[in-house]
DRENPA-3360 file (N, C-alpha, C; in nm, 2 decimals, always signed):
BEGIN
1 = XXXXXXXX = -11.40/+3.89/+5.80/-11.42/+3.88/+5.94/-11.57/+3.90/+5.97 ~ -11.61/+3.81/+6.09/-11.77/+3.83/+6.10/-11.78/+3.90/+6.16 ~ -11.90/+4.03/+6.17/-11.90/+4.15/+6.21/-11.92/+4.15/+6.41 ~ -11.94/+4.05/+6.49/-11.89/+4.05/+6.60/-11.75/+4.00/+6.64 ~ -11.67/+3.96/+6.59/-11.55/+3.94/+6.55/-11.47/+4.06/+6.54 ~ -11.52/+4.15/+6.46/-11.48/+4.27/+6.43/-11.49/+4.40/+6.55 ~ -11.59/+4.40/+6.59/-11.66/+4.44/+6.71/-11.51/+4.42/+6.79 ~ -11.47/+4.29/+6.88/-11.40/+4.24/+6.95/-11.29/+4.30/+6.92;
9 = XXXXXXXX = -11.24/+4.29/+6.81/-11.08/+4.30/+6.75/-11.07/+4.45/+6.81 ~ -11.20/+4.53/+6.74/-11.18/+4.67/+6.77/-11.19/+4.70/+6.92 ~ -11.18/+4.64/+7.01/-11.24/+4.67/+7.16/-11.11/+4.60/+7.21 ~ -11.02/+4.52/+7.16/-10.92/+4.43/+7.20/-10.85/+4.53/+7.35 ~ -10.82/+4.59/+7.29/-10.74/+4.69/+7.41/-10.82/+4.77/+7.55 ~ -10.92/+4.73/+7.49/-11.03/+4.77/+7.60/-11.04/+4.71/+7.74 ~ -11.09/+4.71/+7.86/-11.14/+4.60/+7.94/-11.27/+4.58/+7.97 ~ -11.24/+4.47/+7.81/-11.39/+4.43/+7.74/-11.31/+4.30/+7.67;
17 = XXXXXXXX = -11.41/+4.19/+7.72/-11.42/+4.05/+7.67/-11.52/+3.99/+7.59 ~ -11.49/+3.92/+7.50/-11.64/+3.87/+7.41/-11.62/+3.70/+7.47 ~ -11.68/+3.69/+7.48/-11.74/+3.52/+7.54/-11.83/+3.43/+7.47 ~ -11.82/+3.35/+7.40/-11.93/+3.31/+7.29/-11.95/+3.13/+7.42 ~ -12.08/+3.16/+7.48/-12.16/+2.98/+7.56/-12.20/+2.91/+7.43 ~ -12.11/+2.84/+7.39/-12.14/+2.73/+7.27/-12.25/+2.57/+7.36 ~ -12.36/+2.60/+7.30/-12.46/+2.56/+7.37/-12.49/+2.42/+7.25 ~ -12.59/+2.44/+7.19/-12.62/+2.34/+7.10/-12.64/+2.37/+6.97;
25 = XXXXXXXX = -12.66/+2.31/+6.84/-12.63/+2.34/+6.73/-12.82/+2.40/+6.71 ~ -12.82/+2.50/+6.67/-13.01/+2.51/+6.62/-13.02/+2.41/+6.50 ~ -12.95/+2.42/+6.41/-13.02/+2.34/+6.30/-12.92/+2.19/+6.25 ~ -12.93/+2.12/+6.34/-12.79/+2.01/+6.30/-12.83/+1.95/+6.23 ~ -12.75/+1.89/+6.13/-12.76/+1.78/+5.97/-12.87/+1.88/+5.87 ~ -12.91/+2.01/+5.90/-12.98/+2.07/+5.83/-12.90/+2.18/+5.73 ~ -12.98/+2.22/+5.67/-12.91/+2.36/+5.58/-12.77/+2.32/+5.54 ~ -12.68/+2.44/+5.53/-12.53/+2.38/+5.55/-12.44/+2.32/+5.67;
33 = XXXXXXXX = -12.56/+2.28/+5.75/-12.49/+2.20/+5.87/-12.51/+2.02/+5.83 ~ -12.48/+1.98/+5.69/-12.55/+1.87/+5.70/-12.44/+1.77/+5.82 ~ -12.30/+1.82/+5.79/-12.21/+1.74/+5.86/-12.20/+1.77/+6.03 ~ -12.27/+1.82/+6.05/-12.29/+1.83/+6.20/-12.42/+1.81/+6.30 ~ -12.36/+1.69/+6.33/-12.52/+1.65/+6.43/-12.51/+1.69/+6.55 ~ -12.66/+1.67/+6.61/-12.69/+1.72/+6.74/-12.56/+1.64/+6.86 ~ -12.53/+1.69/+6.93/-12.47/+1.68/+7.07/-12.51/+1.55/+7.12 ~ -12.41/+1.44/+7.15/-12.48/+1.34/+7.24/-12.43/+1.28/+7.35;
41 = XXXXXXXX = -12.32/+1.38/+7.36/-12.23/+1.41/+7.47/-12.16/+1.54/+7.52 ~ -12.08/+1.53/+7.61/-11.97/+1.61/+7.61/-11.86/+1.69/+7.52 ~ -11.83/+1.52/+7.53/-11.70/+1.49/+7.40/-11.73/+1.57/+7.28 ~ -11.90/+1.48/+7.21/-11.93/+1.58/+7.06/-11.91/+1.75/+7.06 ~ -11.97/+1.75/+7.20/-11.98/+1.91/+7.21/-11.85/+1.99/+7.19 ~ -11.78/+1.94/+7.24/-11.65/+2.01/+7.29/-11.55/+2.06/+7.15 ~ -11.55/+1.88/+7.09/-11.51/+1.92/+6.91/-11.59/+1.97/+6.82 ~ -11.70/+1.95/+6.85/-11.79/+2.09/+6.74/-11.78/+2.28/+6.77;
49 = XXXXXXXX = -11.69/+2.28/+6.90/-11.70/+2.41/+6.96/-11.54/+2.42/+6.91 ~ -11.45/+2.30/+6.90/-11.30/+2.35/+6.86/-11.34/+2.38/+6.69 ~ -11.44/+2.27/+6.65/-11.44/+2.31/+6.51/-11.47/+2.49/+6.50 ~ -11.59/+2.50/+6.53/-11.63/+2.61/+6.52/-11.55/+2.71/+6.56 ~ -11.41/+2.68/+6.65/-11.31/+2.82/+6.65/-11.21/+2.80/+6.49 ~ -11.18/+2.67/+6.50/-11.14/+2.67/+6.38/-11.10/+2.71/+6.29 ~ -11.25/+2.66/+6.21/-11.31/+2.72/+6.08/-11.38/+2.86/+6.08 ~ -11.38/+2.95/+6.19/-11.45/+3.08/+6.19/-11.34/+3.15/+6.21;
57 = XXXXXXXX = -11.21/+3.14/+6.26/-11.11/+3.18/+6.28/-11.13/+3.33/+6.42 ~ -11.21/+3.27/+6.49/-11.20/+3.32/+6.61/-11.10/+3.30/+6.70 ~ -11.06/+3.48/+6.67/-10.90/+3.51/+6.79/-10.95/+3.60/+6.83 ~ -11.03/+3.70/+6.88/-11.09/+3.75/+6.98/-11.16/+3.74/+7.10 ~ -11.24/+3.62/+7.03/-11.35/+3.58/+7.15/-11.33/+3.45/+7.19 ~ -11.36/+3.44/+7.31/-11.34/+3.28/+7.41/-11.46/+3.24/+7.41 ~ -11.44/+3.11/+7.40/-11.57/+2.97/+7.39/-11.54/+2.91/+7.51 ~ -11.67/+2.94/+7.58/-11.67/+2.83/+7.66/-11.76/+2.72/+7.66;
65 = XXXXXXXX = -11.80/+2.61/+7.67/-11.89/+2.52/+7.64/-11.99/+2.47/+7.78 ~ -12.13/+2.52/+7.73/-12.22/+2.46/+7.81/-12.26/+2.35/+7.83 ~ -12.26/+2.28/+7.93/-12.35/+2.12/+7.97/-12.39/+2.06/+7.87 ~ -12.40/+1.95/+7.88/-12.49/+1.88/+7.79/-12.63/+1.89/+7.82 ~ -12.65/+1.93/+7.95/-12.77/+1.97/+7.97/-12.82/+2.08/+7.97 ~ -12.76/+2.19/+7.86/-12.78/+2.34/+7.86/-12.81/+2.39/+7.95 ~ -12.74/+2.38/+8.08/-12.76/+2.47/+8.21/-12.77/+2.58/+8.21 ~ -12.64/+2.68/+8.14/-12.63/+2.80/+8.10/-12.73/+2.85/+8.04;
73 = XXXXXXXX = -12.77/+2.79/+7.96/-12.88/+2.82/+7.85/-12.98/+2.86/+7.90 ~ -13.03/+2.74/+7.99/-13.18/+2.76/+8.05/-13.19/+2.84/+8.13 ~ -13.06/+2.87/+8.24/-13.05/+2.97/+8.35/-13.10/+3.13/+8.27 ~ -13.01/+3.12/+8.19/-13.04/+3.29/+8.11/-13.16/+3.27/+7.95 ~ -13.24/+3.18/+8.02/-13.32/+3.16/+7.89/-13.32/+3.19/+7.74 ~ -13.17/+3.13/+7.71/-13.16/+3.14/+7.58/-13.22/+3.11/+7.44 ~ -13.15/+3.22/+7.37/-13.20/+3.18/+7.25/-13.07/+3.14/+7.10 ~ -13.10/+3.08/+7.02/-12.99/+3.04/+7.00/-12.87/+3.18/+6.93;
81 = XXXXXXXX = -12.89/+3.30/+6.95/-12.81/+3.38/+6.91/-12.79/+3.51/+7.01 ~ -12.88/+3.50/+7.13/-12.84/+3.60/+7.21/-12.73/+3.66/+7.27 ~ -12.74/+3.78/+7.30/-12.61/+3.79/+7.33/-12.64/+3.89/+7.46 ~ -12.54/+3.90/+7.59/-12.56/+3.98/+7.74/-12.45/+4.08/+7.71 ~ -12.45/+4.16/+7.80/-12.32/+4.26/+7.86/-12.35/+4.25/+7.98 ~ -12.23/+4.22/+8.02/-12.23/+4.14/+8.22/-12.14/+4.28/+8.24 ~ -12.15/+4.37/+8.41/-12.05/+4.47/+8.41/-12.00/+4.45/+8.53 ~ -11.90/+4.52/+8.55/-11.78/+4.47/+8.63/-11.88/+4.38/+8.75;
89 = XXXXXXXX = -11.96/+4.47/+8.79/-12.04/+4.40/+8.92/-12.09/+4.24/+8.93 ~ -12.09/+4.17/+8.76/-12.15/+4.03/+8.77/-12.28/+4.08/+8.71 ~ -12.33/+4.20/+8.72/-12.51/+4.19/+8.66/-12.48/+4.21/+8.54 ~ -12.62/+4.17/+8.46/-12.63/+4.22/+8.36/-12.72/+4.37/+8.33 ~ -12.61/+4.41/+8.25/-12.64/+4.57/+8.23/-12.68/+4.58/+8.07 ~ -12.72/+4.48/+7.99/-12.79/+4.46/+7.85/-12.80/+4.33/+7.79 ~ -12.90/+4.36/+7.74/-12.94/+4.19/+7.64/-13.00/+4.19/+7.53 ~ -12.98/+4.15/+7.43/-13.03/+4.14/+7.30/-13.03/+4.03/+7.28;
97 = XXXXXXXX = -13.19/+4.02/+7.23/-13.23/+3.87/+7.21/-13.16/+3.82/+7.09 ~ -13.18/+3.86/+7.01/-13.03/+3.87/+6.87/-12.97/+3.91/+6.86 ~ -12.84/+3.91/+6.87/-12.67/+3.97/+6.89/-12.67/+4.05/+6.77 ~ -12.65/+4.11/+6.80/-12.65/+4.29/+6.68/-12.50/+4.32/+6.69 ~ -12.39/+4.28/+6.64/-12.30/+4.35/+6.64/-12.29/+4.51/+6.69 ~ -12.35/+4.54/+6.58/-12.39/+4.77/+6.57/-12.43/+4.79/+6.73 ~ -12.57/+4.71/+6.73/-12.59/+4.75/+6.86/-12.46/+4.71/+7.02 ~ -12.46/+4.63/+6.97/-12.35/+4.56/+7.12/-12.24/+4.70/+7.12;
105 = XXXXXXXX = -12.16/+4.69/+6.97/-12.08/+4.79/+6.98/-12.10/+4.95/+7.01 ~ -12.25/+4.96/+6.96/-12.26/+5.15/+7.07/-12.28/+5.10/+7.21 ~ -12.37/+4.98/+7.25/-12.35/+4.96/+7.40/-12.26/+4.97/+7.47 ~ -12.16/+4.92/+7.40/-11.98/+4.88/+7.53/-11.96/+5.00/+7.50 ~ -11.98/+5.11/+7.41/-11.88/+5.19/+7.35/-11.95/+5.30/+7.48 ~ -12.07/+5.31/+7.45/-12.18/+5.37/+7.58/-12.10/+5.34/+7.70 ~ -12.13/+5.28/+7.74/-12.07/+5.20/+7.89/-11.90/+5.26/+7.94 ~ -11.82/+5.26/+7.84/-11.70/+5.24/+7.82/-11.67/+5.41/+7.87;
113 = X = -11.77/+5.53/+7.83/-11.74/+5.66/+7.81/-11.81/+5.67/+8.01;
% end
């Protein structure tokens, strides 16, 4: 299990949600993504985001899928692995430019006490 996956599983009973904005691929037809190209719709987007529940076997966290025009993305000027903690109020109350499992998990766990 991937260690934000794990994160999630452990927090299931909590009221705490993992939300993965499936945006755009960083490296498409590259590396081991040779079978997956860039986005040139909707449509692409949407089956590359079912793939990716898939084959990662994510059952903790919800996908939701951003624009084709990376709205979401650019609103919270993303990067392709960041990750927020939104709290009850709608703000954000943390951000890591690179999703740290360890870290996210003392944050909520912080937050939570």
């Amino acid at each position: 299990m991937a260690p934000m996956e794990s994160v999630a599983a452990e927090l299931k009973s909590k009221p705490v949600r993992f939300l993965i904005i499936y945006t755009r691929e960083a490296h498409p037809g590259q590396y081991n993504f040779k079978h997956i190209p860039q986005h040139c719709n909707i449509e692409d987007k949407s089956k590359m985001a079912a793939m990716l529940q898939q084959e990662t076997g994510l059952e903790n966290r919800t996908i939701l899928i951003d624009d084709i025009n990376d709205s979401v993305t650019r609103t919270y000027r993303g990067f392709p692995n960041k990750a927020y903690i939104i709290g009850l109020n709608g703000k954000i109350v943390y951000a890591d430019r690179w999703a740290s499992a360890d870290r996210i998990s003392k944050e909520v766990h912080s937050l939570l006490k």
